[in-house]
Every structure is written in structure tokens, then in C-alpha cells.
C-alpha positions as CSV (number, residue, x, y, z in Angstrom):
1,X,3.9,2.6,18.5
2,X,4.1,-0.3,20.4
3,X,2.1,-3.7,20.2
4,X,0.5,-3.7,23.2
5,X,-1.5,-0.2,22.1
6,X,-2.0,-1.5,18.7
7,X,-3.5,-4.6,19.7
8,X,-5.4,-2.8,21.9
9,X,-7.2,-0.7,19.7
10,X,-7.9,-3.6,17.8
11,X,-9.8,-5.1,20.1
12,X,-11.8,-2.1,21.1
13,X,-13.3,-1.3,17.6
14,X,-15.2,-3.2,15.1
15,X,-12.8,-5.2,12.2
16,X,-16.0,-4.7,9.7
17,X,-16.4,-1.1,10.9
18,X,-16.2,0.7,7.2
19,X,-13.6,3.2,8.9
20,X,-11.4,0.4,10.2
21,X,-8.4,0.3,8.7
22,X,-8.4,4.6,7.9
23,X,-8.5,4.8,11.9
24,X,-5.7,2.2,12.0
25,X,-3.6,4.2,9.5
26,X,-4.2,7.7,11.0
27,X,-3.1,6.0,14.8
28,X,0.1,4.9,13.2
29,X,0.8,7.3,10.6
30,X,-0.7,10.4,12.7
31,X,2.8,10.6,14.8
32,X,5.8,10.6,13.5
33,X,7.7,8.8,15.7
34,X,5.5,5.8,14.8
35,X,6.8,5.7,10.9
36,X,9.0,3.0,10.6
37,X,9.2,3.2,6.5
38,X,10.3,6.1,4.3
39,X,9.4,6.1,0.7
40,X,11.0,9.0,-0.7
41,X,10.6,8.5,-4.6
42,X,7.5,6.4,-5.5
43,X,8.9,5.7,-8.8
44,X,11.5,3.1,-6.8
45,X,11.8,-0.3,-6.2
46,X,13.2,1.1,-2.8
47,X,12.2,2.4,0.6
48,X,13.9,2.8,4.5
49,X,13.0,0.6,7.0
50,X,13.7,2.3,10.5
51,X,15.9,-0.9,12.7
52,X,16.0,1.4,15.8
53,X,18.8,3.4,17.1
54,X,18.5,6.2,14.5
55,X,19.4,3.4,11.9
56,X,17.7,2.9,8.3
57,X,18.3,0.4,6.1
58,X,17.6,-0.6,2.5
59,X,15.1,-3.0,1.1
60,X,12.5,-3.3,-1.7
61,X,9.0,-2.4,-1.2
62,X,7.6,-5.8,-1.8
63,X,9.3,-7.4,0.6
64,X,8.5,-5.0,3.8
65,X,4.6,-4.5,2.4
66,X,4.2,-8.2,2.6
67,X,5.6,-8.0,6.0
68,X,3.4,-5.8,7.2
69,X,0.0,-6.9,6.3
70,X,0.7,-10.3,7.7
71,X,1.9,-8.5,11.3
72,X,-1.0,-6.4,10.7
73,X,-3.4,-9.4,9.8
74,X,-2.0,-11.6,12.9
75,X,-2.5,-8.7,15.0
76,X,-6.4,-8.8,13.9
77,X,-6.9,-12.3,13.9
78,X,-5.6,-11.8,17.6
């Protein structure tokens, strides 16, 4: 998923749309190649971050969520 096509389908729909961010979700989530985070065992502190070139790493959930909703958030307020 690149930026350019997520920004882009930001700006064509409605932020307040009720369906928003479930539409958002199943354009990211809906292919596989686009999952850049693996949580395995929800009962974990832990999850994989993808880094490119078939690499994963380690890191906590708290720290990649946060991450993620402020590139999301900075994407929308775009």
C-alpha cells in the first residue's frame, strides 16, 4: 500500500462518513501484501513489524499502535 493511494482515497470519501475508517481498514487489510504487522498471540505484549526485504522485527504493541494512528491521523488531516 503505498501513500500516494492511501492518501488518495482519503481525499475522495467523506472523514465523517459513518463507514470511514471500516473502508479504510478493508483497503489495507483486504490484501495481504499490504499487512505490515503480525500479531500472532493476542495475549502478548509483542507483535512483527514488516521493515521490507522479507525482514520482521520485534517490538511492543504500544509503541507501533501509537505510530500508526498518528501516520494515519496526519494522513487525514492532509
Amino acid at each position: 500500500m503505498t501513500n500516494k493511494k492511501i492518501s488518495e482515497t482519503i481525499r475522495t470519501s467523506d472523514p465523517n462518513e459513518e463507514r470511514f475508517f471500516e473502508k479504510m481498514y478493508r483497503l489495507v487489510i483486504g490484501n495481504p501484501s499490504n499487512r505490515c504487522i503480525l500479531k500472532t498471540n493476542m495475549k502478548l505484549r509483542f507483535l512483527k513489524a514488516f521493515i521490507g526485504n522479507k525482514q520482521w522485527i520485534r517490538r511492543l504493541d504500544n509503541e507501533l499502535y501509537l505510530k500508526l494512528l498518528t501516520d494515519i491521523c496526519e494522513l487525514i488531516d492532509e
